[in-house]
C-alpha positions as CSV (number, residue, x, y, z in Angstrom):
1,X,71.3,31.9,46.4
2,X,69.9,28.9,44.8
3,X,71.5,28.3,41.1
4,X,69.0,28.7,38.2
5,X,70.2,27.1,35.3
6,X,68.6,23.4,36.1
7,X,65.6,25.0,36.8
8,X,66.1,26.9,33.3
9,X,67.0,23.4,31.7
10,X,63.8,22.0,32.8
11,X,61.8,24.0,31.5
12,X,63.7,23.6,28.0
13,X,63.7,19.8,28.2
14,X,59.7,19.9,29.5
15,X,58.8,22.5,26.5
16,X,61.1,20.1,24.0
17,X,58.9,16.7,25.4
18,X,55.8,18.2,25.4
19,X,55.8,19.0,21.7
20,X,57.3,15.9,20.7
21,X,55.1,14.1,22.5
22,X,51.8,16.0,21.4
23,X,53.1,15.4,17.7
24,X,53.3,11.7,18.5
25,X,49.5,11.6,19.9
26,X,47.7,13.3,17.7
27,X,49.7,11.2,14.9
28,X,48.7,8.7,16.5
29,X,45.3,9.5,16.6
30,X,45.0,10.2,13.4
31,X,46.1,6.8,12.4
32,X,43.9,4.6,14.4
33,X,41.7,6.6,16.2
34,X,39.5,8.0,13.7
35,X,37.0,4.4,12.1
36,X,38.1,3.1,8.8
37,X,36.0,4.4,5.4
38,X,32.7,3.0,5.5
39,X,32.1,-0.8,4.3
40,X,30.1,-0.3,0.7
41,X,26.6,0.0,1.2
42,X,24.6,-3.7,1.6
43,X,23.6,-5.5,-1.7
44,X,19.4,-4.6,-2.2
45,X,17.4,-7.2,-1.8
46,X,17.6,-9.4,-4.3
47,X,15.4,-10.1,-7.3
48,X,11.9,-11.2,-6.6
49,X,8.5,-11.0,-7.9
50,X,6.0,-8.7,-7.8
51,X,2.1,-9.4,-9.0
52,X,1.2,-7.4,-12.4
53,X,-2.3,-8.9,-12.8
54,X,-5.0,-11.0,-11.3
55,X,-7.4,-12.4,-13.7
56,X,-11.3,-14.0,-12.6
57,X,-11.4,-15.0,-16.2
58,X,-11.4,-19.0,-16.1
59,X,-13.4,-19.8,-13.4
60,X,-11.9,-22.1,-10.4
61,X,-8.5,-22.5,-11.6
62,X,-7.6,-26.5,-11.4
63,X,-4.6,-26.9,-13.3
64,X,-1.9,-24.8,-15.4
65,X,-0.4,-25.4,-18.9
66,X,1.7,-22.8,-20.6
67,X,2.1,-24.1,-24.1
68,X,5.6,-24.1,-25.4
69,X,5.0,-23.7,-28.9
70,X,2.1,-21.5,-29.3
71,X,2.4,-19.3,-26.1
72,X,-1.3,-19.7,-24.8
73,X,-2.3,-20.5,-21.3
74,X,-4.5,-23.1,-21.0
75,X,-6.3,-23.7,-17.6
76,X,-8.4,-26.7,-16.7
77,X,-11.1,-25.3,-14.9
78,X,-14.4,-25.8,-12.4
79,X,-17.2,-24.8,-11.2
80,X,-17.6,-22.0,-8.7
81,X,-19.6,-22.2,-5.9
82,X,-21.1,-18.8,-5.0
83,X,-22.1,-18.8,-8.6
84,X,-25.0,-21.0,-8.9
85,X,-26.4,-19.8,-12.2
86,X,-23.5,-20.1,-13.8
87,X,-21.1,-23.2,-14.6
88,X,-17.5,-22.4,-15.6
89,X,-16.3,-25.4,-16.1
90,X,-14.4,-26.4,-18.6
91,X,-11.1,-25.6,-21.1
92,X,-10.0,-22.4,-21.1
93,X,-7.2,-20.5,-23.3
94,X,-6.0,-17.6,-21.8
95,X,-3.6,-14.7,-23.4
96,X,-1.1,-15.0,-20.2
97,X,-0.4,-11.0,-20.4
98,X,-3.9,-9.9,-19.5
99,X,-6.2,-13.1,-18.5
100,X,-8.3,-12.4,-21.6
101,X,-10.3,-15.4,-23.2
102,X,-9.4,-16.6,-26.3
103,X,-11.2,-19.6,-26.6
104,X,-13.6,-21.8,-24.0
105,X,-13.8,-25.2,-24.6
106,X,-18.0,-26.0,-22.9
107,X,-18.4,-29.3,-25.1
108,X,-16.7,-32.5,-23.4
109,X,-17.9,-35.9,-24.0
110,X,-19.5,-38.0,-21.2
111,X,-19.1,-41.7,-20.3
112,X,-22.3,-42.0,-23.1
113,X,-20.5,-39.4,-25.5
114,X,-22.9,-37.1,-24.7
115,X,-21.2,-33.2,-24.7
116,X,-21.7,-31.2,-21.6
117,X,-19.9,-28.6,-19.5
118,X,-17.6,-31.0,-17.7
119,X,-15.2,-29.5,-14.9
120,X,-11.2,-30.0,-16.4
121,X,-9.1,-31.3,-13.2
122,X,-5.9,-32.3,-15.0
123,X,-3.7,-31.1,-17.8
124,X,-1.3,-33.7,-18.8
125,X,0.7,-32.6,-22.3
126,X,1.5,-30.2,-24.6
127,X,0.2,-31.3,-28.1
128,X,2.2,-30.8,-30.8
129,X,1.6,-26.8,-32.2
130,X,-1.3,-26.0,-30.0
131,X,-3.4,-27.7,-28.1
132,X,-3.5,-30.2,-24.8
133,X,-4.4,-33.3,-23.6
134,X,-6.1,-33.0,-20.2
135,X,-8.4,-35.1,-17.6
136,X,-12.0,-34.9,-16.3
137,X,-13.9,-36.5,-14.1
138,X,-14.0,-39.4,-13.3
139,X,-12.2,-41.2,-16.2
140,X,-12.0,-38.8,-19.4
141,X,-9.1,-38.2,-21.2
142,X,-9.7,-35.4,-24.0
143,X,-7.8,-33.2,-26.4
144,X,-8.5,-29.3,-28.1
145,X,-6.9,-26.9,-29.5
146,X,-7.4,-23.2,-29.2
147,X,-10.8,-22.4,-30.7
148,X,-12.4,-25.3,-30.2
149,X,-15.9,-25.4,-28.4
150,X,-16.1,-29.2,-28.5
151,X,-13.2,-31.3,-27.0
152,X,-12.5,-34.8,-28.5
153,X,-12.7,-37.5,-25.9
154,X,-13.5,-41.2,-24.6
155,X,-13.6,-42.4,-21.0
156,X,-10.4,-45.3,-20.0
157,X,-12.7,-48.5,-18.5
158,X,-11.8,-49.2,-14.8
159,X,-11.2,-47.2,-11.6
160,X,-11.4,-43.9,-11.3
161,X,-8.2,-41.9,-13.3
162,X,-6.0,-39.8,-10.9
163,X,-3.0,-38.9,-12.7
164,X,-2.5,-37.9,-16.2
165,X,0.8,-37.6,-18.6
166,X,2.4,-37.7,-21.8
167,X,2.3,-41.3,-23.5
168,X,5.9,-42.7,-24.8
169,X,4.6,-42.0,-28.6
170,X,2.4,-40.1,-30.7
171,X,-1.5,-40.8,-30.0
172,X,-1.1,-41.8,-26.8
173,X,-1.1,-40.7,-23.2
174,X,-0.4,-42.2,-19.5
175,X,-2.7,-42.7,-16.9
176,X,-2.9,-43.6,-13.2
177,X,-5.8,-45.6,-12.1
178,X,-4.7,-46.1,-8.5
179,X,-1.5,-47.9,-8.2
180,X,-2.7,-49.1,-11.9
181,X,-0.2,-47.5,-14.7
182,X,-2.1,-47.0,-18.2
183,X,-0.9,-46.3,-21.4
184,X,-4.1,-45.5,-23.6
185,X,-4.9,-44.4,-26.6
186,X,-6.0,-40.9,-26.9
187,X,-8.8,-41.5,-29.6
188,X,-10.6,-44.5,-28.2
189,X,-9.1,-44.7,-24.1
190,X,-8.2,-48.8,-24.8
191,X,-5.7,-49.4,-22.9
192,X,-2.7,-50.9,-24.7
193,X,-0.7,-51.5,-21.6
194,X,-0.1,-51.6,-18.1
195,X,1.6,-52.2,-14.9
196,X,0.1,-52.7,-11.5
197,X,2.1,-51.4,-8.3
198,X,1.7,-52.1,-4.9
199,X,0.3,-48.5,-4.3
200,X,0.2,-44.6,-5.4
201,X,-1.9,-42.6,-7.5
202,X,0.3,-39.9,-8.8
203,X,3.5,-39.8,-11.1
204,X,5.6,-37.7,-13.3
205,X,7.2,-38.5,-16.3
206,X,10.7,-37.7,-17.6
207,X,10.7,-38.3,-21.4
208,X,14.3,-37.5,-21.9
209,X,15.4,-40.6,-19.7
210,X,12.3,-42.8,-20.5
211,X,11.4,-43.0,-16.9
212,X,8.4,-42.3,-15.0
213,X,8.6,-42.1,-11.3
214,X,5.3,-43.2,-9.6
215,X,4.4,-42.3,-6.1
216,X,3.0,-44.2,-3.4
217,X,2.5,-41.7,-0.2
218,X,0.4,-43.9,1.6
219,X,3.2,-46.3,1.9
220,X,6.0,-43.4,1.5
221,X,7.4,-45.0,-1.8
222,X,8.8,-43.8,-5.1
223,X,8.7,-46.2,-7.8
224,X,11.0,-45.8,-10.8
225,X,9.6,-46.7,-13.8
226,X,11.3,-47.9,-16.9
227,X,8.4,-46.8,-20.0
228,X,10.2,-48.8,-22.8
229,X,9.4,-52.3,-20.9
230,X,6.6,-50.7,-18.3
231,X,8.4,-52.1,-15.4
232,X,9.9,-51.2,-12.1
233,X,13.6,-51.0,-12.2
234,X,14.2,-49.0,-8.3
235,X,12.3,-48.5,-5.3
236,X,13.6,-45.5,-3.2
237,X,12.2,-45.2,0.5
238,X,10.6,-41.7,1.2
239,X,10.7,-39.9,4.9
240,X,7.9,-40.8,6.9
241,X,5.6,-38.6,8.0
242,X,1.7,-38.3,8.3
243,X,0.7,-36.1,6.5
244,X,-0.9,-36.2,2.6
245,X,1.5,-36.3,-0.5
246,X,1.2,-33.0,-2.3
247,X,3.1,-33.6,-5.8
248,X,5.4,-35.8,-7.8
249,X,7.7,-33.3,-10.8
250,X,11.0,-34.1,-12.5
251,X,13.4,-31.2,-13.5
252,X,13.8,-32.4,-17.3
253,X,16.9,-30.7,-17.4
254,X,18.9,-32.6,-14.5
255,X,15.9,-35.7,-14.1
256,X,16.2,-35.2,-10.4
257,X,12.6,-35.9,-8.6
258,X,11.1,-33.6,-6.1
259,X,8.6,-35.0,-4.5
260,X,5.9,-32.4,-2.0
261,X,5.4,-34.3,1.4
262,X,3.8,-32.5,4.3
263,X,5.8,-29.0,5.1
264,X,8.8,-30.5,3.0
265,X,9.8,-31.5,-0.1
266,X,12.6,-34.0,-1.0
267,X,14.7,-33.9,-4.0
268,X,16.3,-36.9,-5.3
269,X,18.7,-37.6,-8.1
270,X,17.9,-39.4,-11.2
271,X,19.4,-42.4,-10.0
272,X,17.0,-42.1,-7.1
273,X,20.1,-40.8,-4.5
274,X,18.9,-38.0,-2.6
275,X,20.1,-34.4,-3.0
276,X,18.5,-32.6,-0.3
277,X,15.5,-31.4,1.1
278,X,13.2,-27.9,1.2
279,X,10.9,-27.3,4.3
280,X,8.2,-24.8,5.4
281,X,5.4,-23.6,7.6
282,X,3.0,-24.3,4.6
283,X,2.4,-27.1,2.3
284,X,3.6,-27.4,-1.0
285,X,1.5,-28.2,-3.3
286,X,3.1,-27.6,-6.6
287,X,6.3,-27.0,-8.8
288,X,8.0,-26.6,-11.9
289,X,10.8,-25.5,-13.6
290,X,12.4,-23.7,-16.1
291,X,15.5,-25.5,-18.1
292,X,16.5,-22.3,-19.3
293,X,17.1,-20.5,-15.9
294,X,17.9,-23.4,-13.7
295,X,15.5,-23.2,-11.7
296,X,12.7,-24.6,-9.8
297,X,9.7,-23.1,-8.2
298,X,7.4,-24.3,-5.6
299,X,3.8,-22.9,-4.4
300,X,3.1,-23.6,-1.0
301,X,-0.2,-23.6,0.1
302,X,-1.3,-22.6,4.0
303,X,-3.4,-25.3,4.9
304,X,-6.5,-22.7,5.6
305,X,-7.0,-23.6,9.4
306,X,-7.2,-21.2,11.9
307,X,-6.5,-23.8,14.6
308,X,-2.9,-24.7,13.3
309,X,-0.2,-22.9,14.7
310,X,1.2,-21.0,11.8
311,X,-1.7,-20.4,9.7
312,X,-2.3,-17.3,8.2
313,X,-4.1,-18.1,5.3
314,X,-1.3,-16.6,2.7
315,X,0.5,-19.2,0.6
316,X,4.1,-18.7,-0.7
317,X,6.3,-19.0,-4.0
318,X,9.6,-19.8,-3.5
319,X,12.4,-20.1,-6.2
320,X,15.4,-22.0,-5.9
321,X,18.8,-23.0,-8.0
322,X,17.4,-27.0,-9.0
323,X,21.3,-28.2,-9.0
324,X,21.9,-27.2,-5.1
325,X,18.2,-26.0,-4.0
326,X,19.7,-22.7,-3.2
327,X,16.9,-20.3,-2.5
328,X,17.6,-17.1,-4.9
329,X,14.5,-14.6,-4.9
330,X,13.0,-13.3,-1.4
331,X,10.1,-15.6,-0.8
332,X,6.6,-14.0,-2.4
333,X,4.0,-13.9,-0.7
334,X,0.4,-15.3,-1.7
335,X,-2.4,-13.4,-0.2
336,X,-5.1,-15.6,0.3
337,X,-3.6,-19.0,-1.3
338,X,-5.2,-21.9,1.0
339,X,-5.5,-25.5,0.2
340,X,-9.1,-25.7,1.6
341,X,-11.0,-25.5,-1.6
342,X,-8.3,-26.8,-4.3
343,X,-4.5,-27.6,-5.1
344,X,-2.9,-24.4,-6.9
345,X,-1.0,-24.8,-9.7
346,X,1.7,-22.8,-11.9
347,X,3.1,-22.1,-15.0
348,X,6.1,-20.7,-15.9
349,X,7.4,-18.4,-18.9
350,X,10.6,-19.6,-20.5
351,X,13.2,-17.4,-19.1
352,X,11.4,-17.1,-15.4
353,X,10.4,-13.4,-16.3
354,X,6.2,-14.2,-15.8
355,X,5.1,-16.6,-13.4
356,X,1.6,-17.9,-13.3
357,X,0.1,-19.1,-9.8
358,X,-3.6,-20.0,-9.6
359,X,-6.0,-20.1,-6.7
360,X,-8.7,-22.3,-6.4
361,X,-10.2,-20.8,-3.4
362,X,-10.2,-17.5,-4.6
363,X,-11.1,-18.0,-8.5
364,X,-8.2,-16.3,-9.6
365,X,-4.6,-17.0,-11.5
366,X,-2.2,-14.3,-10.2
367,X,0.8,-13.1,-12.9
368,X,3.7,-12.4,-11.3
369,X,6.6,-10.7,-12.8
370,X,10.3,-10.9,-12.0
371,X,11.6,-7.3,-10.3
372,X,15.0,-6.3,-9.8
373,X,15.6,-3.8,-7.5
374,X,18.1,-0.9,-8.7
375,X,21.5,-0.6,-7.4
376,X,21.5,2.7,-5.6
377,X,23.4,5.4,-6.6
378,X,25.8,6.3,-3.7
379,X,25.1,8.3,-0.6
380,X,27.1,11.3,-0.6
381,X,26.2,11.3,3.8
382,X,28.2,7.6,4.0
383,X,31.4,9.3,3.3
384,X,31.5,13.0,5.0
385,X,34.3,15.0,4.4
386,X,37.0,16.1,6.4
387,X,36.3,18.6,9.5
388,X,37.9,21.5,8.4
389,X,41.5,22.5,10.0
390,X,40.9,25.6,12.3
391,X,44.8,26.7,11.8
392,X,43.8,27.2,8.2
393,X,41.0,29.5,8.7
394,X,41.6,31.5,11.5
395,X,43.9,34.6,11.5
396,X,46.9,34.9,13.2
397,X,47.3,37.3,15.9
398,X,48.0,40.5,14.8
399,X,46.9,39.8,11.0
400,X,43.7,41.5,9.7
401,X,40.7,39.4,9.0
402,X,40.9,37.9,5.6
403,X,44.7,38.4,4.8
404,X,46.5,35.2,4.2
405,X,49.3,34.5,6.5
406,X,50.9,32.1,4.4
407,X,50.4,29.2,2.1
408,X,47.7,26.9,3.3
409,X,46.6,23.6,1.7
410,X,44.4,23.4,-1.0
411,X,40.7,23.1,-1.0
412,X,39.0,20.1,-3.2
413,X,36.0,20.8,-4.8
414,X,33.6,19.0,-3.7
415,X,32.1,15.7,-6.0
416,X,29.6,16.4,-8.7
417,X,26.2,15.1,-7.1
418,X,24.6,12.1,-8.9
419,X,21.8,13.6,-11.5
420,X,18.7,12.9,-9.4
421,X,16.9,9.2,-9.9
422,X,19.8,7.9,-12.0
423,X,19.8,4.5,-11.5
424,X,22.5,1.4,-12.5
425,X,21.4,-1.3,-14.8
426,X,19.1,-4.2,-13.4
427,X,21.7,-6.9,-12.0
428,X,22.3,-10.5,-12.0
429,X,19.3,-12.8,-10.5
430,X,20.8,-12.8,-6.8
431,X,20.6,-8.9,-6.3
432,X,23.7,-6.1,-6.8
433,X,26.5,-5.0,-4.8
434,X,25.4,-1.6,-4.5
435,X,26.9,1.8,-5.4
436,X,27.8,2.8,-9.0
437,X,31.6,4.2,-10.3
438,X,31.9,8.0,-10.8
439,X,30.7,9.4,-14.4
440,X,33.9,10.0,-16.8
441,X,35.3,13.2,-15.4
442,X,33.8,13.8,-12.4
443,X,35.8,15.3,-9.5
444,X,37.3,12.8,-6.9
445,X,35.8,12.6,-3.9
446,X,36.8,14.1,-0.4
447,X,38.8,11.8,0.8
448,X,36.6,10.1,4.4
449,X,36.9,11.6,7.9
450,X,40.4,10.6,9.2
451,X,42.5,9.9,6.0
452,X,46.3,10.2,5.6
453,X,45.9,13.2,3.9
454,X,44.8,15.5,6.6
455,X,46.9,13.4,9.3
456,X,50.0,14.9,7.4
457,X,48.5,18.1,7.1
458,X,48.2,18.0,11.2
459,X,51.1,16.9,11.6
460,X,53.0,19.5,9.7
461,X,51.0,22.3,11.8
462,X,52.0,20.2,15.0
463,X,55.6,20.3,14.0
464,X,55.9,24.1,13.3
465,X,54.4,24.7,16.6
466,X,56.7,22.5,18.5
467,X,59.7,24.3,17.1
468,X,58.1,27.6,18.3
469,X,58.1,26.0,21.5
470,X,61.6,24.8,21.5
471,X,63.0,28.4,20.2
472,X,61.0,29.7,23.1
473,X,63.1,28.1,25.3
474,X,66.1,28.7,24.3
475,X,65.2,32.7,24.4
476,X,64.2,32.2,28.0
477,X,67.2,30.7,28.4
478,X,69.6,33.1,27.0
479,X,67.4,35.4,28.7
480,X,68.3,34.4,32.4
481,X,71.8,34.0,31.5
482,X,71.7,37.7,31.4
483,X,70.2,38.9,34.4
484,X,72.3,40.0,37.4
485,X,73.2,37.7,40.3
486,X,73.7,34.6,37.7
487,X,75.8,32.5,39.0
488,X,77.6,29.6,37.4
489,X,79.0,29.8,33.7
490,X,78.8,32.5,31.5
């Protein structure tokens, strides 16, 4: 007869390593099978702005001025056209929250002095309190204040004005006749003096640094401008392209120059080296900034064409850091905004909270207001909790249903849910990080799918039925030694 105590062996030793080896597994398992805790939920995003008004107040909307001092929007305005028996041209002064008219400004001299309802094209400085001093076809400079119905003004002799700005003292303002750069006096228009370039029509002035910077887009030239002698002290060469110039702006916090040219626009350092460059599928048309944010803004206008790939007749507002031209809000879209019937223009509220974007080919100024989306509160389905342990739950055989069979482990209660539309305080301009920290005293929450703690708790269950197993063995073992016809040691 065959022995029987290897065969008996076996069957210890394959009992032993298969219950070792399914405690090693399913640790295993546990460890690196089941996906790491979810990655916190994306960042929202990001601030932007969101329109919270449209006013049809000021008639075609030419140019923006938000006055520092006195808070008043002022908007130099034309004519309409599908409004024949009416002319809004002219001055008006806006309350920026609503659109509502404070004042209209109807009385502008002529070349004659005679007052009429002129159209107001530019807006070139703040005055001092309240009030502006702005341009109007073809060579009118003129000042008023809110409340006024009759502007002061004369008309500068020479070519046709194309650029207005703030003069180097009091009384006086700059002009661009051409490539011809004025300084006039407000009162009368004589010129006092002036410098002829070798092109342009357009500048911007940075008072801080006594410079102006004086554009020449047929040529793709920028033309720094010392004010204190009136002369050219740098030339700096601009991209070339073919396309029409759109604007010339300093940042009068950093004096850097950006400068709109085609779909781009070009940003160069106060010592006329260039920092970078912005591009786009419209053109930009406008820009300014606010010292107290950082940052710039630029409207860009589609260029109204069906026949141009790209056009969809929406413009843009785009804001960016002005040190590294970082883009930091979501692009907003501007229904409608198209260069076709007039250059928009904007104004911004100290702070960047309320922008101000005007189109000419709809009539309207559009106020935009800075949103911040909330950081949302944290989905309870991102982290689910544990499966529950079928050992734990199910009776042993033999036990009645619902008497313990021993100590089990100990259920969590589950998280306090957050109260319903809660919400965490707006965040920083460049959106949140998402998810909010538990309210003092709260209960923990379950620990996510696959943790340590219910890999221990499986392996403990593994290891008490691996002993079974190895005890069962040995019974059948001791067993066989017993029966008759054994053969080999007792």
């Amino acid at each position: 007869m065959k022995p029987h105590a290897p065969r008996v062996t076996g069957a210890l030793v394959f009992t032993t390593a298969t219950a070792a080896a399914l405690i090693v597994a399913v640790t295993a398992g546990g460890a690196g099978a089941e996906p790491a805790a979810p990655s916190p939920q994306a960042a929202p995003g990001g601030v932007t702005y969101r329109e919270a008004g449209r006013f049809t107040t000021a008639g075609k909307p030419r140019d923006l001025l938000l006055h520092p001092e006195s808070k008043n929007l002022y908007v130099g305005s034309d004519d309409l056209a599908d409004t024949a028996d009416v002319n809004e041209g002219g001055l008006y002064v806006l309350n920026p929250a609503d659109g509502s008219v404070r004042s209209t400004v109807t009385r502008i001299p002529g070349p004659t002095g005679t007052l009429g309802r002129r159209a107001v094209t530019r807006i070139g400085a703040a005055l001092p309190g309240d009030g502006v001093v702005f341009g109007y076809p073809l060579r009118g400079i003129g000042t008023a204040r809110t409340g006024d119905e009759t502007a002061a003004g004369a008309w500068v002799a020479g070519a046709t004005v194309t650029d207005i700005g703030p003069g180097t003292g009091p009384g006086t303002a700059l002009v661009a006749q051409g490539p011809v750069l004025a300084e006039v006096d407000l009162a009368t228009a004589a010129v006092r003096r002036s410098l002829t370039l070798e092109g342009g029509d357009s500048f911007a002035v940075d008072a801080a640094r006594k410079t102006v910077w004086f554009t020449d887009f047929a040529n793709r030239r920028l033309y720094k401008v010392d004010t204190e002698r009136l002369a050219v002290v740098a030339t700096v060469e601009l991209p070339a392209g073919e396309g029409f110039g759109g604007f010339t702006e300093v940042d009068p916090q950093t004096g850097a120059v950006w400068v709109g040219l085609d779909n781009s626009v070009v940003v160069y350092a106060a010592t006329g080296t260039r920092l970078g460059a912005l591009s786009g599928k419209d053109l930009p048309r406008a820009a300014r900034f606010d010292s107290a944010t950082g940052q710039a803004f630029v409207v860009w206008q589609d260029a109204g064409d069906p026949s141009l790939p790209g056009s969809d007749n929406d413009g843009t507002l785009t804001v960016h850091r002005s040190a590294d031209l970082t883009e930091l809000v979501r692009p907003v879209v501007l229904p409608g905004n198209q260069v076709q019937l007039g250059v928009a223009s904007l104004a911004v509220q100290p702070g960047a909270e309320v922008v101000l974007v005007s189109s000419p080919a709809q009539g309207t100024i559009t106020r935009l207001e800075r949103f911040v989306p909330p950081e949302p509160s944290p989905d309870p389905s991102s982290h689910p909790s544990p499966s529950p342990d079928p050992s734990a739950s199910a009776p042993s055989p033999g036990s009645s249903a619902g008497t313990p069979t021993g100590p089990g482990p100990a259920t969590s209660p589950a998280a306090s849910p957050a109260p319903a539309g809660s919400t965490a305080a707006p965040g920083a301009v460049v959106g949140g990080t998402g998810g909010q920290p538990p309210a003092a005293g709260a209960a923990p929450a379950p620990a996510p799918h696959g943790s340590l703690a219910s890999t221990g708790t499986t392996v403990l269950s593994l290891a008490g039925t691996a002993a079974a197993l190895t005890l069962a063995g040995w019974a059948l073992i001791r067993f066989r030694a017993g029966r008759p016809g054994r053969t080999g040691p007792g």
